[in-house]
VEXTI-613273 format. One record per residue (C-alpha): residue in one letter; x, y, z. Coordinates in nm, 3 decimals. Example, Ala and Ser with C-alpha at 12.3 -4.5 7.8 and 13.67 -1.06 7.14 Angstrom:
BEGIN
ATOM;A;1.230;-0.450;0.780
ATOM;S;1.367;-0.106;0.714
END
This chain:
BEGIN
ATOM;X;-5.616;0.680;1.319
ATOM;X;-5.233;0.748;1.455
ATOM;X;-5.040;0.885;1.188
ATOM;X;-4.757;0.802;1.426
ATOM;X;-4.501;0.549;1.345
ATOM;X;-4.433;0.241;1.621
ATOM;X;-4.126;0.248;1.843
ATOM;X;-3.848;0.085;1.740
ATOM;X;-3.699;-0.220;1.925
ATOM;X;-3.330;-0.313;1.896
ATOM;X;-3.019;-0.152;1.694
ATOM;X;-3.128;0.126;1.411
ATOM;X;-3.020;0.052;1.079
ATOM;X;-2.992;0.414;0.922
ATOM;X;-3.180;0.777;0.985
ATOM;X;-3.236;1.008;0.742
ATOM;X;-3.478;1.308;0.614
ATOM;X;-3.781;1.311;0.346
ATOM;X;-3.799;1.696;0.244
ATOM;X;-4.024;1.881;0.002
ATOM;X;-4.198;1.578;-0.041
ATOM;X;-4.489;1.486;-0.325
ATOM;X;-4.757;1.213;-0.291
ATOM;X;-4.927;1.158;-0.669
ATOM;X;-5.125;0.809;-0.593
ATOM;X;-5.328;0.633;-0.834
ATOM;X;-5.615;0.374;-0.800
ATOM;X;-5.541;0.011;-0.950
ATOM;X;-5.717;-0.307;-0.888
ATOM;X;-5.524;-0.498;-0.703
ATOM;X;-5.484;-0.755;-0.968
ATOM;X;-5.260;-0.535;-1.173
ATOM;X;-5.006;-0.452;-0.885
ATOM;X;-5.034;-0.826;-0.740
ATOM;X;-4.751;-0.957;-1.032
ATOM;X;-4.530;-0.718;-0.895
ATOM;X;-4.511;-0.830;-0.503
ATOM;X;-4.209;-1.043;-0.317
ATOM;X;-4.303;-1.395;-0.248
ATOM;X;-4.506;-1.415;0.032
ATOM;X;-4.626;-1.043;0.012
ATOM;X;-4.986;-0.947;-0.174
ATOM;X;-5.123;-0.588;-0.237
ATOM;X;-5.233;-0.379;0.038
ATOM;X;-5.567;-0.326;-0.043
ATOM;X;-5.864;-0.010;0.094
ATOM;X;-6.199;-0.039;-0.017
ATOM;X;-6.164;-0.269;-0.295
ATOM;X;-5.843;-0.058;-0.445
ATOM;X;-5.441;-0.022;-0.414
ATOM;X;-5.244;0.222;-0.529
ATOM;X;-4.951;0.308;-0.766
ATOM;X;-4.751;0.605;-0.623
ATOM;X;-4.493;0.834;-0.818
ATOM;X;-4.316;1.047;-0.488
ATOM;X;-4.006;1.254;-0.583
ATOM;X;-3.847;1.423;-0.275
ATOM;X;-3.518;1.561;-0.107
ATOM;X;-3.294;1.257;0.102
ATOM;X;-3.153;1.518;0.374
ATOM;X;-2.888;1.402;0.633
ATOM;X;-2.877;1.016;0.628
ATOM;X;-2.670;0.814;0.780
ATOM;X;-2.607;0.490;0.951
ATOM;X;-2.710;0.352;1.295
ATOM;X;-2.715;0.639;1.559
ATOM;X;-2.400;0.769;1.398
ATOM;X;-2.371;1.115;1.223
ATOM;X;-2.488;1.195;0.847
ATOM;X;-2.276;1.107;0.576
ATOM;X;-2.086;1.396;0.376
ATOM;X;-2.225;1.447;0.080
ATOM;X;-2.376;1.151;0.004
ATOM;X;-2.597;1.159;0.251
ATOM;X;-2.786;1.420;0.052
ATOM;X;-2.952;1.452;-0.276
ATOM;X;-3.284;1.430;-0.506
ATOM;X;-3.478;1.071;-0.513
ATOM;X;-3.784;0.996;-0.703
ATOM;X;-3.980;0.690;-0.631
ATOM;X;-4.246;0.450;-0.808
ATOM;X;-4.367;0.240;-0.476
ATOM;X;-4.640;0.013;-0.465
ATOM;X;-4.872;-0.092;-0.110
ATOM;X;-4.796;-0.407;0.084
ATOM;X;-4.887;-0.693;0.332
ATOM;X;-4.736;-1.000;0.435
ATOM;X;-4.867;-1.328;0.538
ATOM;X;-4.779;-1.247;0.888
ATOM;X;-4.940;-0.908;0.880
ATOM;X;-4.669;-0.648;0.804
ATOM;X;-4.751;-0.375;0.637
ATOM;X;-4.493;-0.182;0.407
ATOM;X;-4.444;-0.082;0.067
ATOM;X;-4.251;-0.282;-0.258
ATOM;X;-4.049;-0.034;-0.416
ATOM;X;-4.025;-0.051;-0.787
ATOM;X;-3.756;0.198;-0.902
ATOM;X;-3.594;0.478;-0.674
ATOM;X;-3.414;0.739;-0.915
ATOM;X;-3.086;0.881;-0.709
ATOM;X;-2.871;1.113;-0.804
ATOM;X;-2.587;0.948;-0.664
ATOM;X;-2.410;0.686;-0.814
ATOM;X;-2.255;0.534;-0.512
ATOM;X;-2.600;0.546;-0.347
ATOM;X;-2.791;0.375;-0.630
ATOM;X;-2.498;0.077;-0.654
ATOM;X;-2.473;-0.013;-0.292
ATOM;X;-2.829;-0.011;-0.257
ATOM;X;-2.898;-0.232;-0.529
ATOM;X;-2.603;-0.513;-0.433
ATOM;X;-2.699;-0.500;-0.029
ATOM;X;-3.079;-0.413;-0.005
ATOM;X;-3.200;-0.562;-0.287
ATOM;X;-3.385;-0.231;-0.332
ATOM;X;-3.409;-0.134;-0.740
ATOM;X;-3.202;0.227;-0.722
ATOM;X;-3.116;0.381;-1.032
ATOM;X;-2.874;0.662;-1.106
ATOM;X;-3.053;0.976;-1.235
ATOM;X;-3.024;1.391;-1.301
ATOM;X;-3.231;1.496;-1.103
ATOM;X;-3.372;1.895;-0.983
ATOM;X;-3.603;2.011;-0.755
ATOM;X;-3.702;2.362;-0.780
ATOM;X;-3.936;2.583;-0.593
ATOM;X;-4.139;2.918;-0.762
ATOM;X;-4.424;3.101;-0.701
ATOM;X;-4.548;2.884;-0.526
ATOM;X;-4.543;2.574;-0.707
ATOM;X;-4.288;2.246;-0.649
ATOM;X;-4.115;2.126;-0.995
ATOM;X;-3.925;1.762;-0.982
ATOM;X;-3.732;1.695;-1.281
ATOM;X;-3.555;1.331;-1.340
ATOM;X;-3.392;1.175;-1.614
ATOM;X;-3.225;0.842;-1.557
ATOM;X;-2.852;0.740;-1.639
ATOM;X;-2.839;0.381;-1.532
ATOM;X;-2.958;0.099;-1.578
ATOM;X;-3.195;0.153;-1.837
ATOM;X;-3.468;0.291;-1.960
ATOM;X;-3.172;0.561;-2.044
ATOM;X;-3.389;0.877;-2.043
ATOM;X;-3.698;0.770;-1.817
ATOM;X;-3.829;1.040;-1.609
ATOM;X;-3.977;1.359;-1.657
ATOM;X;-4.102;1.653;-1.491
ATOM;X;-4.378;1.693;-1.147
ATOM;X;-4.502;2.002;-1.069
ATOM;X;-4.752;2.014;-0.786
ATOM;X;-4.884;2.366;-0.578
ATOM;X;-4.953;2.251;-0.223
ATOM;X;-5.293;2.407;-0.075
ATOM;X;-5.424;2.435;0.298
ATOM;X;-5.313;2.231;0.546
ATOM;X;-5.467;1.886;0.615
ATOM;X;-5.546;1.844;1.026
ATOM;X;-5.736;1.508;1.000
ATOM;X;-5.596;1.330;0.711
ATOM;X;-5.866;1.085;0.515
ATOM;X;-5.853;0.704;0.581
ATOM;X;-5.706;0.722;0.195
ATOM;X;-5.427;0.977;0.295
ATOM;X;-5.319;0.797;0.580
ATOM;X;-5.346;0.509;0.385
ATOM;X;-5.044;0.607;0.120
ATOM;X;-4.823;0.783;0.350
ATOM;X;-4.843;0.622;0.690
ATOM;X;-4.629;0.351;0.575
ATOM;X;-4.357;0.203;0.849
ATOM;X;-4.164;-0.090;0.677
ATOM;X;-4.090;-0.226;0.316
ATOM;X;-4.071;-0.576;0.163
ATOM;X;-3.783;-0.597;-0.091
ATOM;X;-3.640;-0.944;-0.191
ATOM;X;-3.267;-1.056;-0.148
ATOM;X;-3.090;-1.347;-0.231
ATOM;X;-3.443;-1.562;-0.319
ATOM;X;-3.608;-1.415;0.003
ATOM;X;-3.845;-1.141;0.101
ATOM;X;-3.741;-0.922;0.383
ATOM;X;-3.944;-0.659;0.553
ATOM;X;-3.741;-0.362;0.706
ATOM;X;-3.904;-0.172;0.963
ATOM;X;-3.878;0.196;0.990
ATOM;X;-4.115;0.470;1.225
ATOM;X;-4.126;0.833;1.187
ATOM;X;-4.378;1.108;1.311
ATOM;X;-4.699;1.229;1.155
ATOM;X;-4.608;1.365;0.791
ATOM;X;-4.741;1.753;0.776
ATOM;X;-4.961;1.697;0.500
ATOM;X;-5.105;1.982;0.218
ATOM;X;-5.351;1.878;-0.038
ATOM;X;-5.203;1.990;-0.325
ATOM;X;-5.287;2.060;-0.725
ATOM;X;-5.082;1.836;-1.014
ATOM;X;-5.022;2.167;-1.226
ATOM;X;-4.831;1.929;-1.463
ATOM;X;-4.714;1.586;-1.504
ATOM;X;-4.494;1.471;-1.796
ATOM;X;-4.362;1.186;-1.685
ATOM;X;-4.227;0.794;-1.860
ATOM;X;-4.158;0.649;-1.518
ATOM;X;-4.465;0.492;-1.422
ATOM;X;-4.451;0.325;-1.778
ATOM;X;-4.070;0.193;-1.741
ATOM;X;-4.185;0.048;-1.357
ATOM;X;-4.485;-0.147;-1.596
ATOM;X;-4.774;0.072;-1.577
ATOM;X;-4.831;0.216;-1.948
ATOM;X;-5.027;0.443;-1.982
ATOM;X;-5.128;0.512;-1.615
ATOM;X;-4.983;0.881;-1.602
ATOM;X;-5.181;1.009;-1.856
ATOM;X;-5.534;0.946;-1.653
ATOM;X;-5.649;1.131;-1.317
ATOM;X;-5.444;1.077;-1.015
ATOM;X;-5.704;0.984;-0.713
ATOM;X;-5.482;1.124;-0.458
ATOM;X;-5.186;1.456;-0.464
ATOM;X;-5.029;1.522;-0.147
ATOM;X;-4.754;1.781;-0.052
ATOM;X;-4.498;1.794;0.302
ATOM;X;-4.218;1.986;0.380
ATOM;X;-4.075;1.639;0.556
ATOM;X;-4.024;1.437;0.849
ATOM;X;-3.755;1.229;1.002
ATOM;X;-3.744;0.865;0.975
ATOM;X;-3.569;0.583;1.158
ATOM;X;-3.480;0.209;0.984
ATOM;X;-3.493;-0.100;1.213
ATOM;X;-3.258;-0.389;1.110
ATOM;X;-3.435;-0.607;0.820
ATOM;X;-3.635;-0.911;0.937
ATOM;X;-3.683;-1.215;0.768
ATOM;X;-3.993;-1.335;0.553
ATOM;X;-4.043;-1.674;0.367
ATOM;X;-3.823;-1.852;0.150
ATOM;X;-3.969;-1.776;-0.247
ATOM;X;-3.974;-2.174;-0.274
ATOM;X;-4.178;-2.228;0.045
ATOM;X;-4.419;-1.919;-0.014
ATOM;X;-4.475;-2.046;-0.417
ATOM;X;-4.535;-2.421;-0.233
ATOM;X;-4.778;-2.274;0.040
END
């Protein structure tokens, strides 16, 4: 397996950093996460299962095209609920089902261009003895108060990552849906430097506000730990119309 992202072909949408990043996956049957996919997009599926993923993390440094990072907002805490995706042409991605921000600006530009479901959140990320703690609580829109608190202790350092590793974080493009149509926007970055790491504690409400009740209170199948890598966005590409893919 290459844990490597693709090259990139024509003008770069935006760069930025994933720091002190934590994988939590859980197994679903595909069934459950299929409601939640674009037109034209189905769940990405290993060995019978797909996976629900809860990944807070630092944004470090983005920007736009090759230009430099943006001031201030370029930076902050993000938490994610992302589900695993294919098209009918083949792409593979992820469908993002809420992205907490702690920037306003961030969350309300995202959500008008990208189509991408950002929400404005508190948000901390803390490091002691040892052990990563991710605190969230969301602002807007609702769930007002939807979040909680990840803690996770990374272990020894993963050289070959498992088929299932690669699976949920060699990911290089996302479907969202804009204006009736699913896009898929490519991105590449380098191998993540994974950890295995140990959920110490998990209280957290935002797995059941993305439609998954009761999901964080059972076994995660997968917790994975990185200090980051740098990622680049291509320029979104078109999928199918929602009419033609509910037709086909």
């Amino acid at each position: 397996m290459d844990p490597d992202g693709p090259a990139l072909h024509g003008p770069r949408l935006m760069r930025q950093t994933w720091a002190d990043i934590a994988f939590v996956h859980w197994a679903v049957d595909p069934d459950v996460v299929a409601p939640f996919m674009p037109a034209g997009v189905r769940p990405d599926v290993l060995d019978g299962r797909s996976y629900v993923g809860l990944i807070p993390f630092r944004m470090q440094h983005a920007g736009f095209g090759r230009g430099p990072a943006v001031p201030w907002l370029g930076t902050f805490h993000e938490t994610n609920v992302r589900l695993y995706s294919v098209d009918d042409t083949g792409r593979h991605g992820v469908v993002f089902l809420s992205l907490e921000s702690a920037r306003l600006v961030v969350s309300a530009l995202a959500r008008l261009v990208f189509g991408t479901p950002y929400t404005w959140a508190r948000m901390r990320v803390e490091e002691h003895d040892g052990v990563h703690r991710y605190t969230t609580s969301r602002r807007w829109p609702g769930p007002r108060g939807a979040g909680g608190r990840i803690e996770v202790r990374p272990g020894e350092r993963l050289e070959e990552p498992s088929e299932l590793e690669h699976f949920v974080t060699a990911r290089f493009g996302l479907h969202t849906r804009v204006l009736g149509r699913t896009w898929w926007v490519p991105n590449t970055h380098t191998a993540w430097p994974l950890h295995r790491a140990e959920l110490t504690s998990l209280d957290d409400t935002l797995l059941e506000a993305a439609g998954f009740p009761g999901l964080a209170g059972t076994a995660p199948a997968s917790v994975l730990w990185s200090p980051g890598t740098f990622t680049t966005f291509g320029l979104p590409r078109r999928g199918v119309p929602a009419r033609a893919a509910a037709a086909g």
